[in-house]
C-alpha positions as CSV (number, residue, x, y, z in Angstrom):
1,X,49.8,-29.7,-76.9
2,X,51.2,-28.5,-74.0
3,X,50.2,-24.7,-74.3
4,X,46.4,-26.5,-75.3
5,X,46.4,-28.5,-71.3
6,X,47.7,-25.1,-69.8
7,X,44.8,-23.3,-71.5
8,X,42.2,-25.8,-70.6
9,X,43.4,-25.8,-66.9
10,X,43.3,-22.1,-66.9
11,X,40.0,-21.8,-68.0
12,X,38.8,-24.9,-65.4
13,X,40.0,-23.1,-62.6
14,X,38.4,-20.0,-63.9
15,X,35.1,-21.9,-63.9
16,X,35.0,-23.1,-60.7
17,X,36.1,-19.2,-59.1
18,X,33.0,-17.9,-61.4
19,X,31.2,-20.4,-59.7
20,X,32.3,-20.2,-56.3
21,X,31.9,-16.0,-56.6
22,X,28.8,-16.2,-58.1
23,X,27.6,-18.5,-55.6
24,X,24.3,-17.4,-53.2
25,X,23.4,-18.7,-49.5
26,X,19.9,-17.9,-48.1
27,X,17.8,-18.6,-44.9
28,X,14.2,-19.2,-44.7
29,X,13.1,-19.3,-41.2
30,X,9.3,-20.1,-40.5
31,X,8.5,-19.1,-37.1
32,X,5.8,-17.2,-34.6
33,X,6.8,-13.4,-35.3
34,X,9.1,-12.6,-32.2
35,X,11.1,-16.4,-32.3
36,X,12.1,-15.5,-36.0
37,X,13.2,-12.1,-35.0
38,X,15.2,-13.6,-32.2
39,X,16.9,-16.6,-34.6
40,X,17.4,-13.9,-37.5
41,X,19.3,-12.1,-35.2
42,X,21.3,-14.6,-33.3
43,X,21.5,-17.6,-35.7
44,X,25.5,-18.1,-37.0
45,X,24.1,-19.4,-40.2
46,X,22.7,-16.1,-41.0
47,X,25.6,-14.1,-39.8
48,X,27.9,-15.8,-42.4
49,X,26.2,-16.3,-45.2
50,X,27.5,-13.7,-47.0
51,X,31.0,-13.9,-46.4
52,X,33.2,-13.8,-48.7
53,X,34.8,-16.8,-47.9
54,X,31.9,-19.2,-47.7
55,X,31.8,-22.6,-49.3
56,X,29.6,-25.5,-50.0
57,X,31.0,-27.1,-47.2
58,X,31.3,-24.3,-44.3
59,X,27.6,-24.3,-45.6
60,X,26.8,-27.7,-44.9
61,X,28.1,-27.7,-41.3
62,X,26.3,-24.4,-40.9
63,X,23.2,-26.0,-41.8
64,X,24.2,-29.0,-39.4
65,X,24.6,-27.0,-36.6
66,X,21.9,-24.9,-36.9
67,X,18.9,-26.6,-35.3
68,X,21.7,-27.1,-31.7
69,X,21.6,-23.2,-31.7
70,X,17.9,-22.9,-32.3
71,X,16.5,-25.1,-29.7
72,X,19.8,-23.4,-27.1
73,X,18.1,-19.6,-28.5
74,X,14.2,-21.2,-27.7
75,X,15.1,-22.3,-24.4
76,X,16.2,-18.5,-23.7
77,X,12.2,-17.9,-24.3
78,X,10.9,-20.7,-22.4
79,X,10.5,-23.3,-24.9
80,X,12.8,-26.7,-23.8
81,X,10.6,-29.1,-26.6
82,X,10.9,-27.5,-30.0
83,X,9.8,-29.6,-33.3
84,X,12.9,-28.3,-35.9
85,X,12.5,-29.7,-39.3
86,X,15.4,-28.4,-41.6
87,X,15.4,-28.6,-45.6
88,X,18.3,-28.4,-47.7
89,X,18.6,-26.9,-51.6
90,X,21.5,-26.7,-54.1
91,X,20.5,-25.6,-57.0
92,X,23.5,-24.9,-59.2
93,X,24.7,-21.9,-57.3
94,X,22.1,-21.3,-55.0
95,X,22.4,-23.1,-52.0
96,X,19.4,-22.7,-49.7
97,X,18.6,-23.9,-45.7
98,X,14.4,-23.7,-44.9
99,X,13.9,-23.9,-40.8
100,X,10.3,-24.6,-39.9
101,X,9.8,-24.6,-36.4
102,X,6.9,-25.2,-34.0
103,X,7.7,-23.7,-30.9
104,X,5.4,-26.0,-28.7
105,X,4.4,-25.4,-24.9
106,X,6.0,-22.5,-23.0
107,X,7.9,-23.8,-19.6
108,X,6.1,-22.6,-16.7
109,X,6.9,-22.1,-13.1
110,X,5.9,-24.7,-11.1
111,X,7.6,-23.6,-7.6
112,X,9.9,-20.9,-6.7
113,X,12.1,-21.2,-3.4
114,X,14.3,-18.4,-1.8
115,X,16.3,-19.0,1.1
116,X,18.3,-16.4,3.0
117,X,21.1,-16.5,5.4
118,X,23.1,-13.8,7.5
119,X,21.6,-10.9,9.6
120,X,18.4,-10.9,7.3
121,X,17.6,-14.4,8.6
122,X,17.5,-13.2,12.1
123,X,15.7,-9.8,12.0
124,X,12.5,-8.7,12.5
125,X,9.8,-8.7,10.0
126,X,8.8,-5.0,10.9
127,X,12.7,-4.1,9.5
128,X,12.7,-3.3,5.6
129,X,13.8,-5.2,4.2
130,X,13.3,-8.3,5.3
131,X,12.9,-12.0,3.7
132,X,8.9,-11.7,3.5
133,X,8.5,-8.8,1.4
134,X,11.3,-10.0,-0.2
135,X,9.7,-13.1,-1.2
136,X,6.4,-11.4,-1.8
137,X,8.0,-9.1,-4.2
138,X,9.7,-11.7,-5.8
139,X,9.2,-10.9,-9.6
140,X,8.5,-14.6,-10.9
141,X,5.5,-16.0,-9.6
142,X,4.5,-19.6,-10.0
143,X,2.2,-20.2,-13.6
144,X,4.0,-17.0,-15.0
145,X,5.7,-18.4,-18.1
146,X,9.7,-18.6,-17.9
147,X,12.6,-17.0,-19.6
148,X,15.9,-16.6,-19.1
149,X,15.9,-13.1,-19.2
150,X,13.1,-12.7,-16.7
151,X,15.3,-15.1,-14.3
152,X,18.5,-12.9,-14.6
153,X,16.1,-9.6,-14.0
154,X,14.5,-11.2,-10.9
155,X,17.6,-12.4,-9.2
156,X,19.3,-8.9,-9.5
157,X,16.3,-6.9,-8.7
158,X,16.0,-8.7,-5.6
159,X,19.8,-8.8,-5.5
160,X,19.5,-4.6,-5.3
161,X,17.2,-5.0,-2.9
162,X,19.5,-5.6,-0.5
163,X,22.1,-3.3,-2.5
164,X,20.5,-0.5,-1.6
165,X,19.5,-0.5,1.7
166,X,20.6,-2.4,4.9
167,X,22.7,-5.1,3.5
168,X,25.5,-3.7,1.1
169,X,27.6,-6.7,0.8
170,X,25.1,-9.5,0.2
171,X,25.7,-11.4,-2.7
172,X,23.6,-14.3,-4.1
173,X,25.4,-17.8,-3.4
174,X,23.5,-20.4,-5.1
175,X,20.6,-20.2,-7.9
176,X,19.1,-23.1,-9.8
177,X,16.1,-23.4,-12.3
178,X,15.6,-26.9,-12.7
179,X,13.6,-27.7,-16.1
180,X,11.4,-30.7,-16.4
181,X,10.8,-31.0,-20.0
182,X,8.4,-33.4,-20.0
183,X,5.9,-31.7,-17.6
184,X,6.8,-28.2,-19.6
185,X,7.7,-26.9,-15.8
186,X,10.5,-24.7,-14.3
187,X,11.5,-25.2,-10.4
188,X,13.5,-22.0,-9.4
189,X,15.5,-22.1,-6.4
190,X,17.8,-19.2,-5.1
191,X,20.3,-18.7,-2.1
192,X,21.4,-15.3,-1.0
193,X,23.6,-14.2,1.8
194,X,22.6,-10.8,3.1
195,X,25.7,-10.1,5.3
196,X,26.0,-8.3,8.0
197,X,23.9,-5.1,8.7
198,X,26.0,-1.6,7.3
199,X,26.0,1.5,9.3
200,X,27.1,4.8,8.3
201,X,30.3,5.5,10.3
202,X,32.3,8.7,10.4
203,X,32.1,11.5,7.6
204,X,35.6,12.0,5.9
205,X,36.1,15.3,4.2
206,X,38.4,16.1,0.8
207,X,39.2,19.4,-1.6
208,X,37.4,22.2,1.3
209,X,40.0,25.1,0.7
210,X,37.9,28.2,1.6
211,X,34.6,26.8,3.7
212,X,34.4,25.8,7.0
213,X,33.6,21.5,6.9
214,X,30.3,23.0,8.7
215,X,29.1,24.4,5.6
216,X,28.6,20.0,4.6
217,X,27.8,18.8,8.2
218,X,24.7,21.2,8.3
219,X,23.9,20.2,4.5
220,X,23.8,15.9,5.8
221,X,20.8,14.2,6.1
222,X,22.0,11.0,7.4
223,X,22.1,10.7,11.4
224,X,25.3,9.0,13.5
225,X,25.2,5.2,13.0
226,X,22.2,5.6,10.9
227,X,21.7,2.4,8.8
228,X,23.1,2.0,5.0
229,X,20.7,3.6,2.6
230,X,22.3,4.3,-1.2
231,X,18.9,7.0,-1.3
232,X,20.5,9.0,1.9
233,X,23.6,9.3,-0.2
234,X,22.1,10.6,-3.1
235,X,19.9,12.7,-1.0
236,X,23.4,14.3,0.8
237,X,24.9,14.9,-2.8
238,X,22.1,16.4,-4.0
239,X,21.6,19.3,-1.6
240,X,25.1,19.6,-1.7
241,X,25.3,20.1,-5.6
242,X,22.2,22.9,-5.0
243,X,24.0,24.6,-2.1
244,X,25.7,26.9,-4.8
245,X,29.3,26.0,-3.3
246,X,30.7,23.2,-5.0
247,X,31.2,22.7,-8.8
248,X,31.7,18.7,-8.4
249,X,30.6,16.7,-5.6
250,X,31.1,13.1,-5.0
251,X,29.5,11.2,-2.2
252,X,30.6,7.6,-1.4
253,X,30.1,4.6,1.7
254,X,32.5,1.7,0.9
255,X,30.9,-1.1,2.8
256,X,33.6,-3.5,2.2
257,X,35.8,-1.5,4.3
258,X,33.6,-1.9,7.0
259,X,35.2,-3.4,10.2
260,X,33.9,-6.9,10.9
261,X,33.3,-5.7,14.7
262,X,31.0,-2.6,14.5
263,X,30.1,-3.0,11.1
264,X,30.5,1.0,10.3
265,X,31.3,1.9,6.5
266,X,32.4,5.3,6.4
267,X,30.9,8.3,4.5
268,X,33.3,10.3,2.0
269,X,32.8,13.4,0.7
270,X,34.9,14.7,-2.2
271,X,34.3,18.3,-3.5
272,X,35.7,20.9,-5.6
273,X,34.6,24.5,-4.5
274,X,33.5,27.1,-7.0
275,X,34.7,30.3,-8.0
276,X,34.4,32.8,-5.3
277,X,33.1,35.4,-7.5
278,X,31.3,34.3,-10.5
279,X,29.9,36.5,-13.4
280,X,27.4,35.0,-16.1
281,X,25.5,36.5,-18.8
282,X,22.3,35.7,-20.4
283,X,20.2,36.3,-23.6
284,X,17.0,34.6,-24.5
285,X,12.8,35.6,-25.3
286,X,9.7,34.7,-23.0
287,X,6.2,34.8,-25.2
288,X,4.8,36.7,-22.1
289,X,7.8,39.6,-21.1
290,X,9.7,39.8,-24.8
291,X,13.3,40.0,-25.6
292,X,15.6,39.4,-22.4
293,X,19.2,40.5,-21.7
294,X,20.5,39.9,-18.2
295,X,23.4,40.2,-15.6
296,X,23.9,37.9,-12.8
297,X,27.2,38.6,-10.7
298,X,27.7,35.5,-7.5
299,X,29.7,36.3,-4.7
300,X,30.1,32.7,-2.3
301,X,31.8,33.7,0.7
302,X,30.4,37.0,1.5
303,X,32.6,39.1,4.1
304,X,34.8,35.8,4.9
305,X,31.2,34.3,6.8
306,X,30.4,32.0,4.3
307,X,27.5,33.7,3.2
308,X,26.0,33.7,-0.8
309,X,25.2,36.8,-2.3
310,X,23.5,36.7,-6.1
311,X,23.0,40.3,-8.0
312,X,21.0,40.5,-10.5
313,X,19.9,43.2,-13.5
314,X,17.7,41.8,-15.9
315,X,16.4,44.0,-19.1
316,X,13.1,42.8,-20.6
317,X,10.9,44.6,-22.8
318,X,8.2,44.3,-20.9
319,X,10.0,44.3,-17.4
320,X,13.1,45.2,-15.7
321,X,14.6,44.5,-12.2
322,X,18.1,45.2,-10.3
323,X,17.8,42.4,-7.5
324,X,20.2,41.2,-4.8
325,X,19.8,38.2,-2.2
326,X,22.1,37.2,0.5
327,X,21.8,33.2,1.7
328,X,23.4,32.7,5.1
329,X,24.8,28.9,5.4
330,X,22.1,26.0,6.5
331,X,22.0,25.7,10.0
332,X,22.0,22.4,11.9
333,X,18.5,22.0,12.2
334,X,17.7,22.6,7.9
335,X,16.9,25.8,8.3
336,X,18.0,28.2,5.0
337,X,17.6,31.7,6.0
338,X,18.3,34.7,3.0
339,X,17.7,38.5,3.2
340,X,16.7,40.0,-0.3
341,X,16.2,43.6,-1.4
342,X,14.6,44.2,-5.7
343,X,13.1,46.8,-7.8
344,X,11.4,45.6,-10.6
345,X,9.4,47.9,-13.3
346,X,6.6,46.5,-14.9
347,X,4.5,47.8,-18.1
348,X,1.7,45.7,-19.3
349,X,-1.4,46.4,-20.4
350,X,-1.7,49.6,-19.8
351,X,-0.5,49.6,-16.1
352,X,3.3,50.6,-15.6
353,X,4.2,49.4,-11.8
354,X,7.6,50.2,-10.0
355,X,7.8,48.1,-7.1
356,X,10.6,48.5,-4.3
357,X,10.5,45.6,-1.6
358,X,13.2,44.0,0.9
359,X,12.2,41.1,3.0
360,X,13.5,38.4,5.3
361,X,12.9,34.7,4.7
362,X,13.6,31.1,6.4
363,X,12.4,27.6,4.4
364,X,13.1,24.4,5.1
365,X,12.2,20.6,4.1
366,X,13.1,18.4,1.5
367,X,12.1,18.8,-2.5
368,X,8.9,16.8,-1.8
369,X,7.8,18.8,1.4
370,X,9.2,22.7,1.1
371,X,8.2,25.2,3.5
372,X,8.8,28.8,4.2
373,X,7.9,31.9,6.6
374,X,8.6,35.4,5.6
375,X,8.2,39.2,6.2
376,X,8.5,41.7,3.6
377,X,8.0,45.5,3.3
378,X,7.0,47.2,0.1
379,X,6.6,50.2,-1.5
380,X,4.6,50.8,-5.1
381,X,3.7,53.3,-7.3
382,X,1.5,52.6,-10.0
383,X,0.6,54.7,-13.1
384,X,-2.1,53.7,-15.7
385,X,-3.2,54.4,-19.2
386,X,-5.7,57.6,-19.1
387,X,-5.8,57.4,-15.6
388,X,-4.4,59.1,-12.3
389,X,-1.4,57.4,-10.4
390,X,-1.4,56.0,-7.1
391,X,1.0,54.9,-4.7
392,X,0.4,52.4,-1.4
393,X,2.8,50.8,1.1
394,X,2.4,47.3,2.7
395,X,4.3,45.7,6.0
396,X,3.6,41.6,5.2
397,X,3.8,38.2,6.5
398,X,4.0,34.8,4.6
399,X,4.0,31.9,4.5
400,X,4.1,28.9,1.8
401,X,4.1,25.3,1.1
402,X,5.1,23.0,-1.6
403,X,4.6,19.5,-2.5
404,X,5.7,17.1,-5.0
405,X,4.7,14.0,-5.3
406,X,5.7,12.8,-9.1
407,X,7.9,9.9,-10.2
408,X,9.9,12.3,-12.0
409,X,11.4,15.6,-11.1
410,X,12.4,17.0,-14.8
411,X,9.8,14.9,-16.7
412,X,7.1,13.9,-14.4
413,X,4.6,11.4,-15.9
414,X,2.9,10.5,-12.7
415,X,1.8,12.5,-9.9
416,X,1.1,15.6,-8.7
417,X,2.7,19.2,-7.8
418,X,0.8,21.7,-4.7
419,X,1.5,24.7,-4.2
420,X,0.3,27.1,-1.4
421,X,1.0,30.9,-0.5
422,X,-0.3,33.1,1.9
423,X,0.6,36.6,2.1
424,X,-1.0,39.5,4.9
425,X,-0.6,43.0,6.2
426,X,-2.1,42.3,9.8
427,X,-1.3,46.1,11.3
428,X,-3.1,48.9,9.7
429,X,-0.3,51.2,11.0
430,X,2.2,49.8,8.5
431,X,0.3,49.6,5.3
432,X,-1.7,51.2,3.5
433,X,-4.9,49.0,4.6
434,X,-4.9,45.5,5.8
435,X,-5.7,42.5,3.7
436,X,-5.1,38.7,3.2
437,X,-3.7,37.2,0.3
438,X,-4.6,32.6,-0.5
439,X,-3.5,31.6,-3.2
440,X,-3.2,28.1,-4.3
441,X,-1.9,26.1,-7.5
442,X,-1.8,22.6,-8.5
443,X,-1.0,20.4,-11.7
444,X,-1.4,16.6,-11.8
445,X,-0.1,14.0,-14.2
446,X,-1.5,10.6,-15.1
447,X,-0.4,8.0,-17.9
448,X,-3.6,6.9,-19.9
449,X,-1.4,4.6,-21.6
450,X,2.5,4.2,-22.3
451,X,2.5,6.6,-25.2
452,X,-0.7,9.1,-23.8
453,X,-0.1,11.5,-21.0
454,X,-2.9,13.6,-18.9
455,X,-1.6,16.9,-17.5
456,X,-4.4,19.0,-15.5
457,X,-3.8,22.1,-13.9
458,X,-5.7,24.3,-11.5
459,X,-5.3,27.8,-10.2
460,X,-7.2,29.7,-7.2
461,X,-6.3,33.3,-5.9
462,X,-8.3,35.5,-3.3
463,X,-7.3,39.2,-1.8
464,X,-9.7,39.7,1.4
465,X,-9.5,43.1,2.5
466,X,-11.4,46.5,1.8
467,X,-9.6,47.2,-1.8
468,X,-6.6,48.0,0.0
469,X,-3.6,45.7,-1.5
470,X,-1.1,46.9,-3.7
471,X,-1.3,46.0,-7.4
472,X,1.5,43.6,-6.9
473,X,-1.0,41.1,-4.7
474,X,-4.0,41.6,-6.8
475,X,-4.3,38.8,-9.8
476,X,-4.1,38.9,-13.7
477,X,-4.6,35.7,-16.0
478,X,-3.7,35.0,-19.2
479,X,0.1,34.2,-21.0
480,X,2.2,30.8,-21.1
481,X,1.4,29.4,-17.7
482,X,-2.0,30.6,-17.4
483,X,-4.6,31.0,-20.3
484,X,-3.1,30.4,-23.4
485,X,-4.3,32.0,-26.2
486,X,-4.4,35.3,-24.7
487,X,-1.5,37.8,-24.0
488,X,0.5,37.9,-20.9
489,X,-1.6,39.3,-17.8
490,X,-4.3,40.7,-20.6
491,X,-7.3,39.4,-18.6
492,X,-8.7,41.3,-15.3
493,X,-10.4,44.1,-14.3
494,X,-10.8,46.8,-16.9
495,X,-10.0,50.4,-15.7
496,X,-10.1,53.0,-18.6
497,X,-7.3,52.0,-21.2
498,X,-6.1,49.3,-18.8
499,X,-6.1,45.7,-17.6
500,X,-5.2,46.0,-13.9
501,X,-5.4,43.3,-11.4
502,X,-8.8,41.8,-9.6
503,X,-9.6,40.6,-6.0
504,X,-10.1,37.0,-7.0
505,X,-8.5,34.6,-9.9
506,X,-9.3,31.2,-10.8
507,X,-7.8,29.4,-14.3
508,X,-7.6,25.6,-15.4
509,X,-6.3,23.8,-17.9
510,X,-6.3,20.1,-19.7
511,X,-4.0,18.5,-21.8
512,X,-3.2,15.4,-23.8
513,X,0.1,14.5,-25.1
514,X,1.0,11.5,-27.5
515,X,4.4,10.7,-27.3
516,X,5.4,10.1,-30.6
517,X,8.9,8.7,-29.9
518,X,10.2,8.7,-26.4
519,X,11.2,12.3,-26.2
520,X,8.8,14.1,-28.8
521,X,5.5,14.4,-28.4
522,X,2.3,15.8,-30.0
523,X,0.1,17.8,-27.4
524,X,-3.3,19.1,-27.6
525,X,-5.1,21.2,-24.9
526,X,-8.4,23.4,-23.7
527,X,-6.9,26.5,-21.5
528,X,-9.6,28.8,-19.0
529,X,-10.1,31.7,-16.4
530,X,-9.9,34.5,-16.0
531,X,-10.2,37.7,-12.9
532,X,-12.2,39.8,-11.4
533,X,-13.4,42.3,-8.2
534,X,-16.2,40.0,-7.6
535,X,-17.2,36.3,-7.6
536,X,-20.5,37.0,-9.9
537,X,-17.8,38.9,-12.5
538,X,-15.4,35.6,-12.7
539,X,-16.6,34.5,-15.8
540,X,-14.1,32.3,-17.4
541,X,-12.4,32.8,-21.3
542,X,-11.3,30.0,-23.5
543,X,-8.2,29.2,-25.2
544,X,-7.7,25.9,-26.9
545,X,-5.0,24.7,-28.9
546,X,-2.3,22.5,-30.3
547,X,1.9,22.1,-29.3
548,X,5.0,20.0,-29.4
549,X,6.8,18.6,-26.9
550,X,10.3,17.5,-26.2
551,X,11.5,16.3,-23.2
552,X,15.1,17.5,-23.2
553,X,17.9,17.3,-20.4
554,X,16.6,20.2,-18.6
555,X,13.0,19.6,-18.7
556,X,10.0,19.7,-21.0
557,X,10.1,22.3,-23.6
558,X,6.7,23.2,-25.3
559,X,6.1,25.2,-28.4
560,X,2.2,26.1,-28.8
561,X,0.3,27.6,-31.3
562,X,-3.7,28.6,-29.0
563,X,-6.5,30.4,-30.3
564,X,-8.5,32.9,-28.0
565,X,-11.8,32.4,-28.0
566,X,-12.9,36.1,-26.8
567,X,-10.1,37.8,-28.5
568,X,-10.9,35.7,-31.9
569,X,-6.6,35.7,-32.1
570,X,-4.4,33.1,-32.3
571,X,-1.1,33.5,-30.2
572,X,2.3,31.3,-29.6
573,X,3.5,30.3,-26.6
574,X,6.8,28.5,-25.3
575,X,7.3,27.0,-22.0
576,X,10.3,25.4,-20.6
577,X,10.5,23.2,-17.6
578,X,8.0,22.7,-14.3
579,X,7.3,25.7,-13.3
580,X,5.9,25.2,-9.4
């Protein structure tokens, strides 16, 4: 009898495990599209339903709790005055929990009010920034519907505001949104404490071992007592990470150090200098020149002045060059001057051209405003395909200009790039004839929609003068950045078995990506130009085609596939970064 009850009980308790194991908890939420996403993904009832150690009664105060967190996770969205109607099922071992909700009115702002105190409160409106743009770019605007998260985004973008320039140390004090449920309306109020005004005090210097701390004062944007701006930092570490001399930089203004009387936060610069002598190698292929093997050998503090010297021999199968450039130190005033000295061989198309050249050069402005004067002198000798060779000299000035204007530097979207070059042998007495070189490039970018990008490019090139310029200023089109479709420099004037260079040059292209995903990309574009001696000759060729596109750390990389109209062939081409 007693081995019978110890049975029975055995096999009870086996029951009700079975039962308990084989037991199943579901969640049916009906709800507008983006609510059930939110409550699917937020909701504790759903996040434990298939635990392990679930019950029957966990599941019951699950389901009693749920409609608190649903009209908390509404309100997040907007929507104080749900209507949550919950329906409960047990069905042997099936326990299920139905949520239909009706979202009802969204909660919009009715009034917003901003109030500032500290230095802000007494400045001029003409200083940036002050408490009316402030308020007029204030990023919740009475009727706009309200949310929580677009409360938190508009207190610290107006927060960073003040971050950023001016007012370092202002921090928001007070902020209220005051719901009225029964009018469906929000009234936000917000108080913010600019502090005091920051200036940039003095510039403190760590890790200079071999440079002179000139080589960063002459490389600083930011004037004595100049108000905070986090941009003018950014802008000092910048050139000082493309100054060639420092393999970390590290530029910092702790405001809260600032001294309560003269309100100056000190600038800190913290650098580790590069190798004195650097040597780098480099493999890699170009559609236009071929196979590429190169040597680059960096010397940073030239004779003990300070000055940059870069050698270079690069091996291409279409073109090779032994190069050297010397960079002297930026003086106060911006100015970068270099010296540089190259011969570069050239064979294409039936022209082989051996160019020797040493010149002098000074530039100077920021990324988005770059100028530059130089002299150069030059001697060529060219040699073509069924034809007699020829040699000419030139003495030049020049002088160029570039713009940018684009939202991004690596992977603009928006904007546009200019680019400007004049080049002339004024004296008759140092060249072989006198002539003018213009040319002029630009490419602009526009977003047709978030996912659809416009890229349009235009080139112009004109050599005034009585045929006297060297071949090296006289234009060929065709290749990756000019008119795809058609082989590097493979459209110009045709002299016996050759393509050699014309007096004028004009090319164009349009493009349309689809981003796909927010770093590859579909591309599809119509390429055109071409050169010639004479206007009436520039007759444009077409090359159309299709690519991909990847926007990767260092820029947009392109792989194309473009057909030549006149050539009837279809060619690939790569392309990495901006080239401007």
């Amino acid at each position: 009898m007693t081995r019978s009850l110890i049975i029975c009980l055995v096999l009870l308790c086996w029951g009700v495990l079975a039962h308990a194991d084989n037991a199943s908890y579901q969640v049916e939420i009906e709800a507008p599209s983006p609510l059930k996403t939110l409550l699917e993904n937020h909701l504790d009832i759903i996040k434990w339903r298939t635990n392990p150690r679930m019950s029957p009664s966990e599941w019951k105060r699950l389901s009693t709790e749920a409609p608190k967190q649903i009209k908390a996770l509404l309100a997040t969205e907007g929507y104080f005055s749900p209507s949550i109607n919950l329906k409960t099922t047990e069905n042997d071992s099936q326990h299920i929990a139905q949520f239909t909700i009706e979202e009802g009115d969204p909660t919009l702002i009715d009034s917003v009010k901003i109030t500032f105190s500290g230095d802000i409160a007494q400045q001029s409106d003409k200083t940036t920034p002050n408490q009316q743009q402030l308020r007029d770019e204030w990023l919740l605007k009475p009727s706009m519907t309200f949310t929580q998260t677009a409360w938190a985004e508009a207190k610290r973008s107006l927060l960073t505001k003040l971050l950023v320039s001016r007012y370092p140390n202002a921090n928001i004090t007070s902020s209220k949104a005051a719901i009225d449920s029964n009018q469906q309306t929000a009234a936000l109020e917000i108080s913010i404490d600019s502090g005091n005004t920051i200036h940039f005090g003095e510039l403190v210097i760590e890790g200079l071992e071999r440079y002179p701390e000139s080589i960063i004062h002459n490389l600083n944007p930011i004037k004595p007592n100049a108000v905070y701006s986090q941009s003018q930092l950014l802008t000092f570490q910048t050139r000082l990470q493309e100054s060639g001399y420092f393999r970390m930089v590290e530029v910092t203004s702790d405001a809260k150090t600032a001294s309560e009387q003269n309100n100056l936060a000190p600038i800190k610069v913290k650098v580790q200098e590069n190798q004195a002598i650097k040597l780098s190698t480099g493999a890699g292929f170009s559609t236009n020149t071929g196979v590429r093997t190169q040597l680059t050998v960096d010397h940073l503090n030239l004779f003990n002045r300070n000055w940059r010297m870069t050698s270079s021999l690069r091996l291409e199968q279409k073109l090779q060059s032994i190069s050297g450039t010397i960079r002297l130190p930026t003086t106060e005033n911006g100015y970068r001057d270099s010296a540089n000295a190259a011969t570069t061989r050239t064979e294409i198309e039936g022209q082989t051209t051996t160019v020797t050249q040493a010149g002098v050069k000074r530039a100077w402005g920021t990324l988005r405003r770059e100028q530059y004067v130089g002299a150069n002198l030059l001697a060529e000798h060219v040699n073509l395909d069924s034809a007699d060779s020829s040699d000419s000299y030139a003495a030049t000035l020049g002088y160029g200009i570039i713009l940018r204007r684009t939202d991004n530097n690596l992977n603009p979207t928006r904007g546009y790039l200019f680019n400007a070059q004049f080049n002339g042998a004024p004296l008759a007495s140092l060249s072989s004839g006198t002539f003018l070189q213009s040319y002029f490039k630009t490419q602009a970018y526009y977003p047709i929609t978030k996912s659809t990008q416009l890229i349009a490019r235009a080139e112009l090139g004109m050599v005034h003068g009585k045929n006297s310029a060297p071949a090296t200023f006289l234009f060929r089109a065709g290749g990756d950045q000019s008119v795809r479709g058609y082989g590097f420099q493979s459209l110009g004037v045709t002299q016996g078995d050759a393509i050699v260079g014309g007096r004028y040059l004009t090319t164009g292209s349009i493009e349309i990506i689809q981003w796909l995903t927010p770093e590859w990309g579909a591309a599809i574009f119509t390429d055109f130009g071409n050169a010639a001696n004479t206007i009436k000759d520039l007759k444009p060729v077409y090359g159309y085609g299709l690519g991909a596109r990847w926007k990767s750390p260092v820029g947009p990389i392109g792989a194309d596939i473009a057909y030549g109209q006149e050539t009837d062939e279809y060619r690939m081409h790569f392309n990495i970064g901006v080239t401007f």
